[in-house]
N, C-alpha and C positions, 0 to 999 in steps of 0.2 A: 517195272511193268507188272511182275506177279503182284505187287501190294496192292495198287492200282487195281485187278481183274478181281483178285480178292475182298477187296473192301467193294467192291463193285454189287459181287457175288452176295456177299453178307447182306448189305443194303438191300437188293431184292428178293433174297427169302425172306428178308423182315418184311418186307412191303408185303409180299403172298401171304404169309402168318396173319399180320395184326390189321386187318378189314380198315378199321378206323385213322390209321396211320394212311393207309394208301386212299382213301377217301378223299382227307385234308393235302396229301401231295396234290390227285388229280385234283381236287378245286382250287388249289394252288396255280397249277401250270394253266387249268379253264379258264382262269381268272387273267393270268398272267397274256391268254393268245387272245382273248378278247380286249383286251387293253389295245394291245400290239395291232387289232383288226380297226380298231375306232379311233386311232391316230395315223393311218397307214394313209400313203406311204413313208411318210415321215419316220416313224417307227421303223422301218423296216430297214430303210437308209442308215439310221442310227443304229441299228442291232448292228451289221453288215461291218458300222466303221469298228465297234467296239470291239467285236470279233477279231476284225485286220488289225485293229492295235495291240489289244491281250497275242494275238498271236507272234506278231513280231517282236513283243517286249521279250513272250517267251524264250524266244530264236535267238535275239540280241542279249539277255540278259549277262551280265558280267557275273564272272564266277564266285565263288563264293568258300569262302576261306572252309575248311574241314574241323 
């Protein structure tokens, strides 16, 4: 959970720092919900199952040898 909050952390003072880096994310994600708005509802059905299944693989996944 700290590595996670951390990398988290790191990640958005680099976005605040480098103008040009956080540009390209937002046109990235603008790009990305305007997609999602021009195939919707469809799209949005599809995020929703993709989500319920990433998240249950997560929950279910089998352990994993150390």
């Amino acid at each position: 959970m700290v590595r996670t909050i951390a990398l988290s952390a790191m990640g958005g003072g680099f976005m605040l720092i480098s103008q040009p880096f956080r540009m390209s994310v937002l046109g990235g994600v603008g790009a990305g919900v305007n997609k999602l708005q021009a195939y919707s509802p469809y799209s949005y059905i599809a995020l929703g199952l993709l989500l319920t299944c990433s998240a249950a693989y997560s929950v279910f996944a089998p352990q994993r040898p150390r």
